[in-house]
C-alpha positions in Angstrom: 8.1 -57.2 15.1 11.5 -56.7 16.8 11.0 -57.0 20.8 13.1 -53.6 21.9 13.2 -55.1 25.5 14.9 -58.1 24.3 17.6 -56.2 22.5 18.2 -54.1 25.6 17.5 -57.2 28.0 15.1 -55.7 30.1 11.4 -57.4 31.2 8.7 -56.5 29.3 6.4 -54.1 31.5 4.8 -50.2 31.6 7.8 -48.8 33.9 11.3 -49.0 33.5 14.2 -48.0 36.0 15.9 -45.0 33.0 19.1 -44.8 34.7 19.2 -49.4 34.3 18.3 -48.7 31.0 20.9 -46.1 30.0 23.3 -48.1 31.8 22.8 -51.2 29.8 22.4 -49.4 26.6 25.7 -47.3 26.9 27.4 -50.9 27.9 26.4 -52.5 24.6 27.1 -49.5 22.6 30.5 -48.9 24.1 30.7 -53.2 23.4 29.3 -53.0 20.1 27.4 -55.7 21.1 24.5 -56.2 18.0 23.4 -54.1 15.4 24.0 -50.3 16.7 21.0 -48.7 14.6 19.0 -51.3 16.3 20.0 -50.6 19.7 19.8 -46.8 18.9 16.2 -47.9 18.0 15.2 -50.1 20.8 17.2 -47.0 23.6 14.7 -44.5 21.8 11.1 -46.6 21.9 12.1 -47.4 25.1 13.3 -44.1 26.9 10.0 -42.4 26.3 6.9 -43.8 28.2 4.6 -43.1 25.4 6.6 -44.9 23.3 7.4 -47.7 25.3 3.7 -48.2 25.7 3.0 -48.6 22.5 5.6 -50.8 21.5 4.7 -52.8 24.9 1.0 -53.2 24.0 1.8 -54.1 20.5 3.7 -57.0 21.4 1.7 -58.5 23.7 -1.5 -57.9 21.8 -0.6 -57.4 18.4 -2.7 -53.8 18.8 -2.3 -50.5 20.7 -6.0 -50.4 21.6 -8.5 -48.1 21.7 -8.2 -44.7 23.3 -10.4 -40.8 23.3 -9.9 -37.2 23.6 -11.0 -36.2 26.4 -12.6 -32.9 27.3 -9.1 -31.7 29.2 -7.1 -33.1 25.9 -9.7 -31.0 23.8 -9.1 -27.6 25.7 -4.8 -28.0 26.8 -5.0 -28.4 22.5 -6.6 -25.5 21.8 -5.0 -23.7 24.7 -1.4 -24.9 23.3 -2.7 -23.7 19.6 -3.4 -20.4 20.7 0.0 -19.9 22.7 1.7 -21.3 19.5 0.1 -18.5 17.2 0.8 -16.1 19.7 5.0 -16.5 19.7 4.9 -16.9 15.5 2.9 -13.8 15.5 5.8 -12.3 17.9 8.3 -13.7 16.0 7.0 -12.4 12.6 5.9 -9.0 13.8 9.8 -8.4 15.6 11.7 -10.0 12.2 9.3 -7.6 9.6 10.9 -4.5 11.6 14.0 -2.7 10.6 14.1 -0.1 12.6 15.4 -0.7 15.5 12.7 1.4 17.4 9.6 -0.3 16.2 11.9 -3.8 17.0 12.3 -3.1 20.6 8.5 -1.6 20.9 7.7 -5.3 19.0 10.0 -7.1 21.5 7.3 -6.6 24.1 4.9 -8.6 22.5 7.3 -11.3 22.9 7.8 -11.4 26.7 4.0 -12.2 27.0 4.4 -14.6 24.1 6.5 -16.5 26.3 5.1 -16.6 29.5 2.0 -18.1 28.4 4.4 -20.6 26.6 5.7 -21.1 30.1 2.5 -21.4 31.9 1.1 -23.8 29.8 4.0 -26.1 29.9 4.3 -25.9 33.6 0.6 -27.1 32.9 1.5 -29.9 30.5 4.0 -30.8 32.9 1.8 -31.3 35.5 0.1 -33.9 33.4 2.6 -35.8 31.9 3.8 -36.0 36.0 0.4 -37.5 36.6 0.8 -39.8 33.2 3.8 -41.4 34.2 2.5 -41.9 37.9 -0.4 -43.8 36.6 1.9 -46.0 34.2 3.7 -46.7 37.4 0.7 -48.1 39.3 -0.7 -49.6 36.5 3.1 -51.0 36.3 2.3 -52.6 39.9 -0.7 -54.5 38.3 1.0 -55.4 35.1 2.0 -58.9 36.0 -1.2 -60.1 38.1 -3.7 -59.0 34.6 -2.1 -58.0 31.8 -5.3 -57.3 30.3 -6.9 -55.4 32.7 -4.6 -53.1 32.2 -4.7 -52.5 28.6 -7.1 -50.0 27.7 -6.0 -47.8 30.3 -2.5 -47.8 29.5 -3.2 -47.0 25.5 -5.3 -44.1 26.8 -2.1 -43.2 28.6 0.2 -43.3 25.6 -2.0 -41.8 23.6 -2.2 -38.8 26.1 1.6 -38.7 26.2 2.6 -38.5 22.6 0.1 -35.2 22.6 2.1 -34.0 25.7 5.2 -34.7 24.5 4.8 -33.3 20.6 3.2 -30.1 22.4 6.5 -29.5 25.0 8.5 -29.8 21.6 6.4 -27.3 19.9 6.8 -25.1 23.1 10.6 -25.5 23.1 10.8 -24.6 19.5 9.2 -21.6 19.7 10.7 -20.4 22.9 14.2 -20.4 21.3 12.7 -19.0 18.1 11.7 -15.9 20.4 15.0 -15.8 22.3 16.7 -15.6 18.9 14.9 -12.3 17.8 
């Protein structure tokens, strides 16, 4: 397994300074120092926390580890599913009108359509904030016990690739409404 951190010359730990590691890749790319589809690579894994994670736990343990769904997973899913229906339902119900008349009386449906979209990923956000706060303290006990700090940081990234494939569903369908 190719060490990303290595590539990028960075320490291997949970938290990362972004604007070091943008620094150092945009040096090397503007260098072309090494293989530039690998540095892409390694500037990807290790720009998003849940990713970085991963790739972190995997090389020091071979394994991500074991992680749950939590109740408060559970519900923001179904919440998220339901506010994803919602704007394709808007979306369909505006694009299957062609009078303009019955568009702009569908266009309404849209407007609530995208404030729940908002609300929940103000709410999301306020996760992922509370996510990446926790990957920096466990980052403060990453070199004392490596171990100790395992299971709680795969719970983490697995937590944070939910959060971050939601906010991309949420984006999408935002500018799918704004484009009707």
């Amino acid at each position: 397994m190719i060490d990303y951190f290595a590539v990028l010359g960075l320490e291997r730990r949970p938290a990362i300074d972004e604007n070091a590691l943008k620094e150092i890749y945009f040096r090397k790319s503007a260098t072309r120092e090494g293989d530039s589809a690998l540095l892409n690579e390694a500037f990807r894994t290790l720009q998003k926390p849940g990713l970085r994670i991963q790739h972190l736990l995997k090389l020091e343990f071979g394994e991500v580890g074991a992680k749950h769904v939590g109740s408060g997973l559970e519900q923001m899913f179904s919440r998220v599913a339901a506010a994803l229906r919602k704007a394709d339902e808007a979306v369909n119900s505006i694009s299957g009108k062609e009078s303009p008349l019955l568009r702009a009386l569908a266009y309404q449906g849209t407007r609530a359509a995208t404030e729940e979209l908002d609300q929940i990923a103000t709410e999301i956000g306020t996760r992922e904030a509370g996510l990446l706060s926790a990957i920096k303290q466990l980052d403060g006990h990453w070199a004392e016990s490596k171990k100790a700090c395992h299971d709680s940081l795969a719970q983490v990234a697995f937590e944070l690739t939910f959060i971050q494939k939601w906010m991309d569903q949420i984006r999408e369908r935002k500018l799918r409404l704004e484009g009707v």
